[in-house]
Structures are given as C-alpha cells and as structure tokens.
N, CA, C and O atoms as a GROMACS GRO file, in nm:
protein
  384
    1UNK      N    1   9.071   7.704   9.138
    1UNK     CA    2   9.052   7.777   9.014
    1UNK      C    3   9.184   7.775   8.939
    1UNK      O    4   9.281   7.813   9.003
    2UNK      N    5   9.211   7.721   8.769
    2UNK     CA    6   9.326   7.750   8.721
    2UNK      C    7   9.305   7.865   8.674
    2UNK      O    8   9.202   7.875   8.608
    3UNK      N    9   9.388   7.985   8.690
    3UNK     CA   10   9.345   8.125   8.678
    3UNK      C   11   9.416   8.118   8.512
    3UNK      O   12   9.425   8.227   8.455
    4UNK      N   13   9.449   8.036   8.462
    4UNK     CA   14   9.498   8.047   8.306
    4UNK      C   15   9.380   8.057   8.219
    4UNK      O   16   9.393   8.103   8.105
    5UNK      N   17   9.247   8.011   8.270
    5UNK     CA   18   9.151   8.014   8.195
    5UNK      C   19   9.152   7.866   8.117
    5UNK      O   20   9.045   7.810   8.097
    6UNK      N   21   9.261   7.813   8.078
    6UNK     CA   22   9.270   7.696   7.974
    6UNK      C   23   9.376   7.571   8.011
    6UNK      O   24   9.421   7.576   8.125
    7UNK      N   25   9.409   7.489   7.950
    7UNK     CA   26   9.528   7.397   7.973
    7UNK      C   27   9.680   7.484   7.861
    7UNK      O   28   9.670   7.538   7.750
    8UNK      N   29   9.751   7.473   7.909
    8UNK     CA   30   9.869   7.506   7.840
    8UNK      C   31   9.908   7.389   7.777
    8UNK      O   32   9.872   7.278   7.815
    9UNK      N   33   9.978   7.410   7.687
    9UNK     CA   34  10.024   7.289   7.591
    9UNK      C   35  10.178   7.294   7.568
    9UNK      O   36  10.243   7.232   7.484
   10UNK      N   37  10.228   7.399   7.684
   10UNK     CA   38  10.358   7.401   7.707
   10UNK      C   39  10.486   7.323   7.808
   10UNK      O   40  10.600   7.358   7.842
   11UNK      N   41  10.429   7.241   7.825
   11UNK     CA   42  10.445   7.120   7.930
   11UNK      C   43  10.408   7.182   8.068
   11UNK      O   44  10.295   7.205   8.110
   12UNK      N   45  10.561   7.210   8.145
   12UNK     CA   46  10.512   7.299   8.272
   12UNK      C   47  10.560   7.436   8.289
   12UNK      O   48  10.616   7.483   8.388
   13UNK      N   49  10.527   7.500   8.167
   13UNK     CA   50  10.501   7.614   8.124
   13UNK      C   51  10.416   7.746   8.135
   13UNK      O   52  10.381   7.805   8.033
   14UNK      N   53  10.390   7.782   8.240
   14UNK     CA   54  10.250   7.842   8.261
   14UNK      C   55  10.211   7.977   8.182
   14UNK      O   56  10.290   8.071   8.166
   15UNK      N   57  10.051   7.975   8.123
   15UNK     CA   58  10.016   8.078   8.064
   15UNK      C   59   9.951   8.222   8.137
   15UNK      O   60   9.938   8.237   8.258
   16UNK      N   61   9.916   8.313   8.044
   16UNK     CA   62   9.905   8.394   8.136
   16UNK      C   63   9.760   8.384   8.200
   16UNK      O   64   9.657   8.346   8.145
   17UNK      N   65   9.777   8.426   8.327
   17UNK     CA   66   9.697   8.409   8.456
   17UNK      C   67   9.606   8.548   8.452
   17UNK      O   68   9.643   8.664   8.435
   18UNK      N   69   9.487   8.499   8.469
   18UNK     CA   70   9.309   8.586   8.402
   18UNK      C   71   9.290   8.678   8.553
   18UNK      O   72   9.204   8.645   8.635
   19UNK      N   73   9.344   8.744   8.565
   19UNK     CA   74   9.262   8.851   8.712
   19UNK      C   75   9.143   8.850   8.781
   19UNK      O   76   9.122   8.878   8.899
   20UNK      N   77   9.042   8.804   8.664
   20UNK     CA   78   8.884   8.829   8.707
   20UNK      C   79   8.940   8.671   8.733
   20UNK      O   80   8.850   8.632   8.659
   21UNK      N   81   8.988   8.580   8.761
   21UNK     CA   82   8.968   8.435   8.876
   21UNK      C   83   9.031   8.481   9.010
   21UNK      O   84   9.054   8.416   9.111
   22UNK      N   85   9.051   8.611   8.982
   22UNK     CA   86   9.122   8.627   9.175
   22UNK      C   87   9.022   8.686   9.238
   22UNK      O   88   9.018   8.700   9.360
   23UNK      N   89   8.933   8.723   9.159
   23UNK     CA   90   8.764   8.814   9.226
   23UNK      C   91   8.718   8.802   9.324
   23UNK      O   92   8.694   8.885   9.412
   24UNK      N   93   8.696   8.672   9.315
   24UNK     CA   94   8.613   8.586   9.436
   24UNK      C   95   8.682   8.542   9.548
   24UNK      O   96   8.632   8.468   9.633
   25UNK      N   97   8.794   8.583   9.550
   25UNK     CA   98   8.890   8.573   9.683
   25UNK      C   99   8.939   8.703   9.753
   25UNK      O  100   9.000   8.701   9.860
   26UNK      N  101   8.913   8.802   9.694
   26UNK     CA  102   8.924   8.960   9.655
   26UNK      C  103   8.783   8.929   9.753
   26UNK      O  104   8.788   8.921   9.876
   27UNK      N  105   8.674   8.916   9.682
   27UNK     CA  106   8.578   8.972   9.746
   27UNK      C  107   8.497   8.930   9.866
   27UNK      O  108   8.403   8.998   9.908
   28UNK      N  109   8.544   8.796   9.930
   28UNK     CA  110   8.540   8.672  10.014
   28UNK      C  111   8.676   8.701  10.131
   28UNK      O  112   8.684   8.644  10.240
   29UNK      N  113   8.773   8.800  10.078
   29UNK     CA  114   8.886   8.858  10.143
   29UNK      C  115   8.942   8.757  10.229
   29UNK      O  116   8.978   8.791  10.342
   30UNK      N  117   8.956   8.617  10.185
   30UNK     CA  118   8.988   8.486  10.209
   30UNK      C  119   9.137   8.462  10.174
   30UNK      O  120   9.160   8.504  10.060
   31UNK      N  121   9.254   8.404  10.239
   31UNK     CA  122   9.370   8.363  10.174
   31UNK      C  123   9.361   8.312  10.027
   31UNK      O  124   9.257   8.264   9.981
   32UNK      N  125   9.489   8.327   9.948
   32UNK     CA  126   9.443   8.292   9.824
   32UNK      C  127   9.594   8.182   9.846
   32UNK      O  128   9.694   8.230   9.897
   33UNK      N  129   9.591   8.019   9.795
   33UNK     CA  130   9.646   7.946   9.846
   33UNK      C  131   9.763   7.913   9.715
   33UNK      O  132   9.773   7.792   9.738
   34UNK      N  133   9.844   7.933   9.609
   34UNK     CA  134   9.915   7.911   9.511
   34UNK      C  135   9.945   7.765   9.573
   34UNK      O  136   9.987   7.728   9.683
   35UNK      N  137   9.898   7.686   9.432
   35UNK     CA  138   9.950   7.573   9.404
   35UNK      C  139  10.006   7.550   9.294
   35UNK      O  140   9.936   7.570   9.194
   36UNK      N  141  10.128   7.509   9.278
   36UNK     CA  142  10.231   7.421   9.154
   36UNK      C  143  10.219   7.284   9.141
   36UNK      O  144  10.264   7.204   9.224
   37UNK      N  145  10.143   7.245   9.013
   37UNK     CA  146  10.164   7.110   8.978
   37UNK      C  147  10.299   7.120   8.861
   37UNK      O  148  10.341   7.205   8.782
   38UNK      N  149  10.323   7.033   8.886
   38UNK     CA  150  10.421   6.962   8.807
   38UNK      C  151  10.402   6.866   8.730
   38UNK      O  152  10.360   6.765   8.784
   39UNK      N  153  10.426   6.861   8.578
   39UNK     CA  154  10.429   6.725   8.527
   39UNK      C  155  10.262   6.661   8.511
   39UNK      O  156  10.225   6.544   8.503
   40UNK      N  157  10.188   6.779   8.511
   40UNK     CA  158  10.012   6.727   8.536
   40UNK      C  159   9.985   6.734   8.408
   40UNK      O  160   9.875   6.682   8.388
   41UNK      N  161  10.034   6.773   8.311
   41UNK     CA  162  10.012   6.760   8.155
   41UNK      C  163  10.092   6.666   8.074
   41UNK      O  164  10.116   6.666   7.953
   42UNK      N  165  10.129   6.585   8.170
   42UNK     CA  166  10.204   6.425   8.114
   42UNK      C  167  10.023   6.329   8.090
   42UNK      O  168   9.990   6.269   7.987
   43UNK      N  169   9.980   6.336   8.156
   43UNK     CA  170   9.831   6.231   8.104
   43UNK      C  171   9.780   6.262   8.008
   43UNK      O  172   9.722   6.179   7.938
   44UNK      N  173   9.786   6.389   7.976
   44UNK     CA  174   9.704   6.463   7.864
   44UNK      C  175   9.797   6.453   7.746
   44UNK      O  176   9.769   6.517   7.645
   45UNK      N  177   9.878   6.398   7.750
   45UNK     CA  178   9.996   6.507   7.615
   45UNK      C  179  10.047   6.382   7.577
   45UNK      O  180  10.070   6.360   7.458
   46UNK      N  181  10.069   6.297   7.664
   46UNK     CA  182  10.164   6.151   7.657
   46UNK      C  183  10.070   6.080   7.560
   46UNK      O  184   9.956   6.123   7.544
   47UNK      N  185  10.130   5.936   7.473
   47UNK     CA  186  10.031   5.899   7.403
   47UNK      C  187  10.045   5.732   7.490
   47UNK      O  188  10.058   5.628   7.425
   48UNK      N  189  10.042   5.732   7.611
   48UNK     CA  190  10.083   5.644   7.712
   48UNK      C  191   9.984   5.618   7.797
   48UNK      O  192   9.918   5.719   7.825
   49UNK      N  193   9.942   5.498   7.860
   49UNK     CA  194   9.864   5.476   7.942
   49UNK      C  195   9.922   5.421   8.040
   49UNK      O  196   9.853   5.355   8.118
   50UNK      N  197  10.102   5.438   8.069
   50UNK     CA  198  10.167   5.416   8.148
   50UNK      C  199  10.139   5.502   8.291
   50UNK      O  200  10.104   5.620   8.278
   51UNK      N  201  10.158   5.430   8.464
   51UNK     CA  202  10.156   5.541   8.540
   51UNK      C  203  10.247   5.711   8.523
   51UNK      O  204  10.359   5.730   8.475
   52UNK      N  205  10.189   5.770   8.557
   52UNK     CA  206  10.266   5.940   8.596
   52UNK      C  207  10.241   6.003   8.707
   52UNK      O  208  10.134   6.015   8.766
   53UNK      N  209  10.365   6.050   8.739
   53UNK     CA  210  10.396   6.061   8.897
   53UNK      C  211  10.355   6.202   8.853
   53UNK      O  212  10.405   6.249   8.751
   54UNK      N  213  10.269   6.269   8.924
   54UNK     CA  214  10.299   6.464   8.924
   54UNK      C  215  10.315   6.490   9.036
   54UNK      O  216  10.297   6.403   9.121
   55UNK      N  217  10.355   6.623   9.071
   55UNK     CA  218  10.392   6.688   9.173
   55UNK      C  219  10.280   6.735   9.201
   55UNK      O  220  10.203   6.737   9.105
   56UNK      N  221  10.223   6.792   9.339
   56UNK     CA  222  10.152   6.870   9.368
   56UNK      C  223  10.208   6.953   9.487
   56UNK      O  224  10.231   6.887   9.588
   57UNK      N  225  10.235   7.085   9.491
   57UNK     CA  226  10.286   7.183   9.604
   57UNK      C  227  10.214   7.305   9.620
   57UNK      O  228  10.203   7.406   9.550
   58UNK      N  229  10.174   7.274   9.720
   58UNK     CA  230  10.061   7.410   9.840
   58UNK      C  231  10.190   7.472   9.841
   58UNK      O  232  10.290   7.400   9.838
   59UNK      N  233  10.207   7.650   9.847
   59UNK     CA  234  10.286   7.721   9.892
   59UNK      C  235  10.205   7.777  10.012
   59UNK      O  236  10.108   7.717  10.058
   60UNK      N  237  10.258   7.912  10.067
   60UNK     CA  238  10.268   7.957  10.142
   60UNK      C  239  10.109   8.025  10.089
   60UNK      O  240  10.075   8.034   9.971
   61UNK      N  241  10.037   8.062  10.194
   61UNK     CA  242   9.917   8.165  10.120
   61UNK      C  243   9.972   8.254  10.118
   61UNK      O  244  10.080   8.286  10.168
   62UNK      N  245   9.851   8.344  10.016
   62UNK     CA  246   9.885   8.504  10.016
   62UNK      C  247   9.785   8.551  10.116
   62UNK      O  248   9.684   8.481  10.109
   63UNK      N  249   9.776   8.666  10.227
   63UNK     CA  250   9.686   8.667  10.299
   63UNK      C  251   9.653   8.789  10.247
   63UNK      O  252   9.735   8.854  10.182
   64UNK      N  253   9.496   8.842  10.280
   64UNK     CA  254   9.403   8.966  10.235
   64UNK      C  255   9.534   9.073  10.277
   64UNK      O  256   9.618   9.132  10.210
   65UNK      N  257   9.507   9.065  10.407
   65UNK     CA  258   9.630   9.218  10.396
   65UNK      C  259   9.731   9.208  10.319
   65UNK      O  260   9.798   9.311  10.320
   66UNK      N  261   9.769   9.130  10.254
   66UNK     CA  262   9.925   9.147  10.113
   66UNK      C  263   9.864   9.160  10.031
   66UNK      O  264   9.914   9.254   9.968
   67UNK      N  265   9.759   9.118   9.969
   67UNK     CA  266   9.706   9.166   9.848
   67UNK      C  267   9.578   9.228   9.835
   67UNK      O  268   9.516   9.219   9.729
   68UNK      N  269   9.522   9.308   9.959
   68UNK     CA  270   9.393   9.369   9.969
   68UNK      C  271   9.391   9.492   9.909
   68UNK      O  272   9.288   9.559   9.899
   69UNK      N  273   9.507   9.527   9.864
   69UNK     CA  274   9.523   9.682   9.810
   69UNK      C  275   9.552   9.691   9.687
   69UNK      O  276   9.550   9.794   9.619
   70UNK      N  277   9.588   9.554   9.641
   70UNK     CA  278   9.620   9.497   9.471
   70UNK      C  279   9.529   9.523   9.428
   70UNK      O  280   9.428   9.533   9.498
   71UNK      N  281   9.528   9.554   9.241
   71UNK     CA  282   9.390   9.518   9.134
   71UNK      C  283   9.422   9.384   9.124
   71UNK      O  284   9.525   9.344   9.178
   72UNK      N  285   9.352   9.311   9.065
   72UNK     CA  286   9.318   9.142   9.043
   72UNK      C  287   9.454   9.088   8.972
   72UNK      O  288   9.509   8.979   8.988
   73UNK      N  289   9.504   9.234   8.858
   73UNK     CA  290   9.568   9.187   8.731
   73UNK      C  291   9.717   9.131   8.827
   73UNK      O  292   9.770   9.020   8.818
   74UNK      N  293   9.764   9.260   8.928
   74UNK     CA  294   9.864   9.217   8.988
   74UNK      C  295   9.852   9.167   9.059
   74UNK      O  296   9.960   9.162   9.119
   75UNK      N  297   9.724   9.073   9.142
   75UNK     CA  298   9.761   8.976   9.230
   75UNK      C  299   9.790   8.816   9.114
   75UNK      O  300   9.846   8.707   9.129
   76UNK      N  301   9.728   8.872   9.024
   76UNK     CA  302   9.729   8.732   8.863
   76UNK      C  303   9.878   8.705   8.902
   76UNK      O  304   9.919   8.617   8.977
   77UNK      N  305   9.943   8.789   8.844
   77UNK     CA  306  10.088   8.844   8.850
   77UNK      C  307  10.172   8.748   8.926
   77UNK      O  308  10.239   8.649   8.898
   78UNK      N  309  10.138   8.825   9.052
   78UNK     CA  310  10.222   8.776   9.188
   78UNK      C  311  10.230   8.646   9.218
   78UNK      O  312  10.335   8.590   9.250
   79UNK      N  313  10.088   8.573   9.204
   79UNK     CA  314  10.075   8.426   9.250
   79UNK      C  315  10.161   8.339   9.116
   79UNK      O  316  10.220   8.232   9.136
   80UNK      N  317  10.154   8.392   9.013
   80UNK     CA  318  10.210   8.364   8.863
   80UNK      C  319  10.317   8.316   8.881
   80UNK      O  320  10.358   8.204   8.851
   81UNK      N  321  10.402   8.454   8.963
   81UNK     CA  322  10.531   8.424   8.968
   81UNK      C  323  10.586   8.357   9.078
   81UNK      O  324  10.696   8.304   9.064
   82UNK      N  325  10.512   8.350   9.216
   82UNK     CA  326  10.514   8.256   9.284
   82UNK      C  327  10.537   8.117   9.274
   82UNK      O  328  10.608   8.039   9.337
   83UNK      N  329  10.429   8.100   9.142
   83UNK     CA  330  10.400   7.940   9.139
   83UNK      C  331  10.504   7.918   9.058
   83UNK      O  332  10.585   7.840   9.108
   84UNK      N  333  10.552   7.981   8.890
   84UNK     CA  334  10.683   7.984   8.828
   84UNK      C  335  10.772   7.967   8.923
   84UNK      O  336  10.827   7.864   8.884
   85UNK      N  337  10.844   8.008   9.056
   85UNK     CA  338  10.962   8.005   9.076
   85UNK      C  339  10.970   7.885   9.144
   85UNK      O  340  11.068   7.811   9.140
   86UNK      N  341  10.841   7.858   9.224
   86UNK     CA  342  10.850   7.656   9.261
   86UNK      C  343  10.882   7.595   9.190
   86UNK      O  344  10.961   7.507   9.226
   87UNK      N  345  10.846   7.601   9.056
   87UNK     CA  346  10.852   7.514   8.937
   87UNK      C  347  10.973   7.507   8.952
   87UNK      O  348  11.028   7.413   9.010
   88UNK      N  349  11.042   7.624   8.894
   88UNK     CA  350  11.172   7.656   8.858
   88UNK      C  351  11.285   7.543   8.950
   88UNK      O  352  11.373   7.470   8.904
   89UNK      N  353  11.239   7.565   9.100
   89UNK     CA  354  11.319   7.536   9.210
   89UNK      C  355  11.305   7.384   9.224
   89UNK      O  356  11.385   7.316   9.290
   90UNK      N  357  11.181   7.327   9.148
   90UNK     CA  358  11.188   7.174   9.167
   90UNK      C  359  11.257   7.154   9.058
   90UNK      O  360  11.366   7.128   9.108
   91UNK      N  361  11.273   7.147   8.935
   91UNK     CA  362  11.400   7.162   8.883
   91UNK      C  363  11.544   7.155   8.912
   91UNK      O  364  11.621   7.065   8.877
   92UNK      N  365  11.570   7.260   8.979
   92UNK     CA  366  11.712   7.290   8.998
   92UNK      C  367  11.768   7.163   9.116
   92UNK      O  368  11.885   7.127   9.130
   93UNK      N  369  11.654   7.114   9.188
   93UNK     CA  370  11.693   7.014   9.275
   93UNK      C  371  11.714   6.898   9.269
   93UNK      O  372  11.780   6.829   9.346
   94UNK      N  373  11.641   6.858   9.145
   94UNK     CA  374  11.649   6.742   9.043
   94UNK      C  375  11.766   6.726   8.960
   94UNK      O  376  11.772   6.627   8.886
   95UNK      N  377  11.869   6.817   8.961
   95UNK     CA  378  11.974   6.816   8.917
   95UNK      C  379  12.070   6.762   8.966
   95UNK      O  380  12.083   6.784   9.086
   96UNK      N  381  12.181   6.665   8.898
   96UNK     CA  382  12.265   6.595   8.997
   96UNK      C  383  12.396   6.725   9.048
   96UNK      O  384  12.482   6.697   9.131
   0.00000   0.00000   0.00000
C-alpha cells in the first residue's frame, strides 16, 4: 500500500501519509513492513527511455505490540519518518 494516497512529484520527497491505509494492518494486527524506494520517480518524471537503477529497502517491521495502542494517524507518522530517515541515510552515504 503507498499510504500517500498518490505519486509525489517531489522526486524522493515523500507526501503526507493517509492513516486509514494503516487500517487493515491495525485490524489483521499483522507486522506493518516500511519500505523506501529511491529514485522510483525517475521513469515517470524523466523524459528518457534510458535504464534507471532505483533503490528498494525493506526496513525493520513495526510489530502489533509497538503500534497496537497507536491511532492510524500516528502510526502514518511513525512509518513516515522511518522511511524519510532511510532516504535521508542513503544519501549521506553516497557522499564522497
């Protein structure tokens, strides 16, 4: 599920993240798994039919007991900023 509801048009920028997409993991009381793509709005945005490499990174889950006591809005939140600070960190590593 992209919990943004939409594509961002901010490269790898993420928008804000919809609560009612954490429902069904809320109510399934199932790990909820944050993934960071990277660079996945280079096919869409580029006016290129050249290859593009994206990133794709599974983090750590969130398990029911860490967020079984959350409303939806702050588990939106949490995984939000989760997935932001991967971003962030593939970045900083890419740096010479």
């Amino acid at each position: 599920i992209f919990a943004e509801g939409t594509r961002s048009k901010e490269g790898n920028t993420l928008l804000e993240f919809k609560g009612g997409s954490f429902k069904s993991a809320m109510y399934a009381r199932c790990p909820i798994i944050p993934v960071a793509m990277i660079d996945s709005f280079k096919p869409f945005d580029t006016n290129t039919i050249s290859p593009v490499t994206v990133q794709v990174h599974f983090l750590e889950p969130v398990s029911y007991e860490e967020y079984g006591k959350m409303k939806s809005t702050e588990i939106a939140q949490m995984v939000k900023e989760r997935i932001e600070a991967r971003i962030a960190s593939a970045f900083e590593t890419e740096q010479p």
